[in-house]
C-alpha positions in Angstrom: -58.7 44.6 -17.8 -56.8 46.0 -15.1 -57.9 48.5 -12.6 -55.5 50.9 -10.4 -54.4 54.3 -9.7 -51.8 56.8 -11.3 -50.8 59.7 -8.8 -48.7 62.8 -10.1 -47.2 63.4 -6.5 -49.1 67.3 -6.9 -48.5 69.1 -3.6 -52.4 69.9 -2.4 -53.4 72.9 -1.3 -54.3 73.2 2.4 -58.5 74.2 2.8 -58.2 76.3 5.6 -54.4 77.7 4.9 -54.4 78.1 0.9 -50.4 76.7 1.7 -49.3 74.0 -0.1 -48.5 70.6 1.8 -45.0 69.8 2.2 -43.3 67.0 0.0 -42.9 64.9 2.7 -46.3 64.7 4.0 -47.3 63.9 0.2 -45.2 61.6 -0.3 -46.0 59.6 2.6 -50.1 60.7 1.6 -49.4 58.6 -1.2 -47.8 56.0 0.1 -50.9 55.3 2.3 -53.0 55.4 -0.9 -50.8 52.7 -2.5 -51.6 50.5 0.5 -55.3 50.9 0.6 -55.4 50.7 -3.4 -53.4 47.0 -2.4 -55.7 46.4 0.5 -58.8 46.7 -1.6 -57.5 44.7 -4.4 -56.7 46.9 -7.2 -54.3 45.9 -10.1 -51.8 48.8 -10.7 -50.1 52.1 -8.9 -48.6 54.6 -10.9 -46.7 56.7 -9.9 -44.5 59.9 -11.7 -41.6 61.4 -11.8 -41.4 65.5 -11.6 -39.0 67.8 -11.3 -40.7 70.9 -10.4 -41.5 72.6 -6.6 -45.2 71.9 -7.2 -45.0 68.0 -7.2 -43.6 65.5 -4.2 -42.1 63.7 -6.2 -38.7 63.4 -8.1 -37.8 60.1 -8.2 -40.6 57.8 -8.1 -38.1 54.6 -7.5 -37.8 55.8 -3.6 -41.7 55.5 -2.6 -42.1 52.8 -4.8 -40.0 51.1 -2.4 -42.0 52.0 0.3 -44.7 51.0 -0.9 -43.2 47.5 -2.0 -42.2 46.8 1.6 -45.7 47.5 2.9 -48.1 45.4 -0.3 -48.2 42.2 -1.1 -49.9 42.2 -4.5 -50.4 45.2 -6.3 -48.4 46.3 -9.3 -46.0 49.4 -8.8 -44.8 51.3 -12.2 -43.6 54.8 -13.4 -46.0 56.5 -14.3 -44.3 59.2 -16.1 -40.5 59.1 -16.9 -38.6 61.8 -18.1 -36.5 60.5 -20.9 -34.7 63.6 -21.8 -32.7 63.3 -18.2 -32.9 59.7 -18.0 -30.1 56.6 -19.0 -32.6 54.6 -20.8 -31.3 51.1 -19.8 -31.0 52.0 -16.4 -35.1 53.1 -16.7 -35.5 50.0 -18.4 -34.0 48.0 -15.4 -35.5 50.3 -12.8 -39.2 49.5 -14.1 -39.3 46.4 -16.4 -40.8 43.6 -14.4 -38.0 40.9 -14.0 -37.9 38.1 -16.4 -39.0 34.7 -15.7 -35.7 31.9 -15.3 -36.7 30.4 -18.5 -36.7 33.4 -20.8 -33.1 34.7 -19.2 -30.5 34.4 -21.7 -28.1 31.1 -21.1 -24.5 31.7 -20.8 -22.3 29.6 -22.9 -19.8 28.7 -20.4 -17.5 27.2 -22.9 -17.5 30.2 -25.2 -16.0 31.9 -22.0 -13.0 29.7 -21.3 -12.1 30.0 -24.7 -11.9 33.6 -24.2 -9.4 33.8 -21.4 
């Protein structure tokens, strides 16, 4: 079983204000939750794409990076995708964890020299 976190990049509400948080202050929110969910040993962040002025979030490839840089262990996905606007091979790449060298296709060298 695996145990982590899936944010939706909402923009929160400030208690004292009612105004919402800006994106980047979110976005940066959640990268520091990404980094404690690593530092505490978690398995998983989520996080999800939106396109919409109530979430942080658009492209969740970009903070996932962050993130990256600053863990060491945890697993970083999408957490929601939205297919309708998306190349699906290029999501594919984006998210799929990278094959071990084993399972990689070989190339048949010999097949391309005949070619040229």
């Amino acid at each position: 079983m695996e145990l982590g976190i899936l944010s939706l990049s909402d923009l929160q509400t400030d208690a004292t204000t009612s105004a919402l948080h800006d994106a980047g202050r979110r976005t940066r929110e959640i990268v520091s939750y990404a980094i404690a969910a690593d530092q505490a040993g978690l398995d998983v962040f989520g996080l999800g794409e939106h396109h919409s002025p109530d979430f942080a979030v658009a492209n969740p490839a970009v903070p996932l990076a962050a993130i990256a840089q600053a863990t060491s262990r945890i697993r970083l996905t999408s957490a929601v995708s939205v297919l309708s606007t998306a190349d699906p091979v290029r999501l594919h790449q984006d998210f799929a964890p990278p094959r071990p060298a084993q399972q990689r296709p070989r190339r048949d060298h010999r097949r391309a020299q005949r070619l040229h």
